[in-house]
C-alpha positions as CSV (number, residue, x, y, z in Angstrom):
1,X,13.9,3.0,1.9
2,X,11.1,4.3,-0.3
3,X,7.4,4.5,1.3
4,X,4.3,3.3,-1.0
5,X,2.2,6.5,-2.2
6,X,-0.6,4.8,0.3
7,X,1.7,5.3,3.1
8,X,2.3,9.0,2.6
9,X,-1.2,9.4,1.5
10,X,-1.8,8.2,4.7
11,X,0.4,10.0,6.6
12,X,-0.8,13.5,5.0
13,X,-4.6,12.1,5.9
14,X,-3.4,12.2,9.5
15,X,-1.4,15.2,9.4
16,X,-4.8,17.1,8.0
17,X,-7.0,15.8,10.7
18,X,-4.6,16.5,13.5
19,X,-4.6,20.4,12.1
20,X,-8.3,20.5,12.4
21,X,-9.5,18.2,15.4
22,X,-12.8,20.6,15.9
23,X,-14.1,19.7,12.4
24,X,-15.1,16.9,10.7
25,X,-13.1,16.4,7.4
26,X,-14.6,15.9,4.0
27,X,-12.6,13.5,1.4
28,X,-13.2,15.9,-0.9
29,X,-11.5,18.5,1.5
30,X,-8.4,16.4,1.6
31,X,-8.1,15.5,-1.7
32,X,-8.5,19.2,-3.2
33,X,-5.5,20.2,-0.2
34,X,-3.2,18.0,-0.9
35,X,-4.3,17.1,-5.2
36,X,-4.9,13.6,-4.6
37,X,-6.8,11.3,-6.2
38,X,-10.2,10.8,-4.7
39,X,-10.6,7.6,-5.2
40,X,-6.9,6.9,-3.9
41,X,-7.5,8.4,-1.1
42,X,-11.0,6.4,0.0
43,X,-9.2,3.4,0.3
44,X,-6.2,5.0,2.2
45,X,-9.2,5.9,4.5
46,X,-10.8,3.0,4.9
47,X,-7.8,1.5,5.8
48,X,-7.0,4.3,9.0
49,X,-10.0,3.4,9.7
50,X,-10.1,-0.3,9.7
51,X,-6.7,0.3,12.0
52,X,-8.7,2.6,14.4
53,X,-7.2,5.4,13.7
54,X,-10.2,7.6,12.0
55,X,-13.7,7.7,12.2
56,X,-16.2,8.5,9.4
57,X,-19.4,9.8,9.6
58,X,-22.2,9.4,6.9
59,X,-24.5,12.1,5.8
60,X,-24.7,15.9,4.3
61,X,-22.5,16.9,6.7
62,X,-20.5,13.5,6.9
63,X,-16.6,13.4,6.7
64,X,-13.6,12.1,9.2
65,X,-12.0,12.8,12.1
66,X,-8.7,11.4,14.2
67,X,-10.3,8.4,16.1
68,X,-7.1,9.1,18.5
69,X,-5.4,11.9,20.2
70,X,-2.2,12.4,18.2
71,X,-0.1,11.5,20.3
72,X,-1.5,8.4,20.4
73,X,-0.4,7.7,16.8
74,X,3.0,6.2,16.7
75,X,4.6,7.0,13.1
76,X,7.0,3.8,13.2
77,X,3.8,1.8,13.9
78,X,1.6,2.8,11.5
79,X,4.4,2.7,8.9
80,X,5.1,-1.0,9.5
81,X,1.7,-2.2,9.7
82,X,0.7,0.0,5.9
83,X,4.3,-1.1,4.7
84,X,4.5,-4.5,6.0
85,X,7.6,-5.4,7.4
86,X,8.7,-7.8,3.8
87,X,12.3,-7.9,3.3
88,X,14.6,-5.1,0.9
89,X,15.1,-8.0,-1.1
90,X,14.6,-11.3,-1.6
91,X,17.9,-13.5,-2.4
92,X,15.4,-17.0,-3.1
93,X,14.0,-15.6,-5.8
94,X,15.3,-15.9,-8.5
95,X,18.2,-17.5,-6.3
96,X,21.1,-15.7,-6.5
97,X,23.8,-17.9,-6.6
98,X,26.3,-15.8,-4.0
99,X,23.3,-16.6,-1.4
100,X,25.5,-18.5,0.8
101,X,28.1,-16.5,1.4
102,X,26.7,-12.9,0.9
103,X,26.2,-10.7,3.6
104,X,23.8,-8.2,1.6
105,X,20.5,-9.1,3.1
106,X,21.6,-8.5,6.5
107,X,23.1,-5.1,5.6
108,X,19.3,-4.3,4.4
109,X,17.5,-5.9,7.2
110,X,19.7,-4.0,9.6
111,X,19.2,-1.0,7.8
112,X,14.9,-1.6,7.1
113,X,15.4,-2.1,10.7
114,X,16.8,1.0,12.0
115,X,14.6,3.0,9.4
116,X,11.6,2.1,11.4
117,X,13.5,2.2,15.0
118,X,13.7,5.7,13.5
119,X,10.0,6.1,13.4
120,X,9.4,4.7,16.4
121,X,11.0,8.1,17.8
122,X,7.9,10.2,16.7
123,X,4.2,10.1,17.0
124,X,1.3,12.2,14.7
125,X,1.9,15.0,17.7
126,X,5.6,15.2,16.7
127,X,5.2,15.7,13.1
128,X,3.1,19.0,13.6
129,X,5.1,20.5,16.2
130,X,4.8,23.8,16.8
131,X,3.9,24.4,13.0
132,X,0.3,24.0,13.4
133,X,-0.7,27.6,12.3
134,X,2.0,27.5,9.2
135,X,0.6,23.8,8.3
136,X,-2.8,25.4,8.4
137,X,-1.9,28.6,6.3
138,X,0.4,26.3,3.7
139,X,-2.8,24.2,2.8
140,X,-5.1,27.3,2.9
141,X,-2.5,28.8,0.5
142,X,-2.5,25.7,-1.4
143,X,-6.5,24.9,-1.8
144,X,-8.5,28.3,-0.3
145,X,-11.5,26.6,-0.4
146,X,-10.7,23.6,1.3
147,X,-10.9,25.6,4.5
148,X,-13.8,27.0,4.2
């Protein structure tokens, strides 16, 4: 299973804003962190926030913060609903002509399946762990002025 660059934009979004909960978050801040694209990473925003899960203040001293407590932020969830839940393949089209009596499509939906079952298991809290002070420090390392 391979994620969509949005996703794990995503993801990192979250991950940034859980290590900082007492400060609202610039885009800029985010994108110099982690070297993403500005723009990309705008509509990866909009979208948390459309699903509740930031919120954005305007202004000078505008930015983001998590809209939830981490571990309020299932993983499994929020991948399904930014991934969709299509099938692996599709077999109709163009249709393949062992479609009747190939099991292939069930292997993947089985398997898609238990990917996300997977996820289910952890929440934004889980991903940080006990790491918070080396997740702050790696970024810090990575960008110094993005903590500034």
């Amino acid at each position: 299973m391979h994620l969509k660059r949005f996703t794990d934009f995503a993801l990192r979004v979250l991950i940034y804003l859980a290590l900082h909960p007492q400060r609202v978050i610039s885009i800029n801040e985010i994108a110099r962190a982690f070297d993403m694209s500005r723009n990309h990473l705008l509509k990866v925003v909009n979208e948390l926030v459309a699903n509740q899960l930031v919120t954005t203040y305007r202004g000078k001293s505008g930015g983001m913060q998590l809209s939830k407590l981490p571990a309020d932020i299932n993983v499994g969830h929020l991948t399904r609903k930014l991934e969709g839940e299509s099938p692996l393949i599709n077999c109709a089209k163009p249709l393949c002509p062992i479609l009747p009596a190939c099991t292939l499509n069930q292997a993947l939906d089985e398997a898609q399946q238990a990917f996300f079952d997977q996820l289910d298991r952890y929440t934004l809290a889980d991903l940080i762990g006990n790491q918070q002070d080396r997740l702050v420090n790696l970024l810090a390392q990575a960008s110094p002025e993005a903590n500034l």
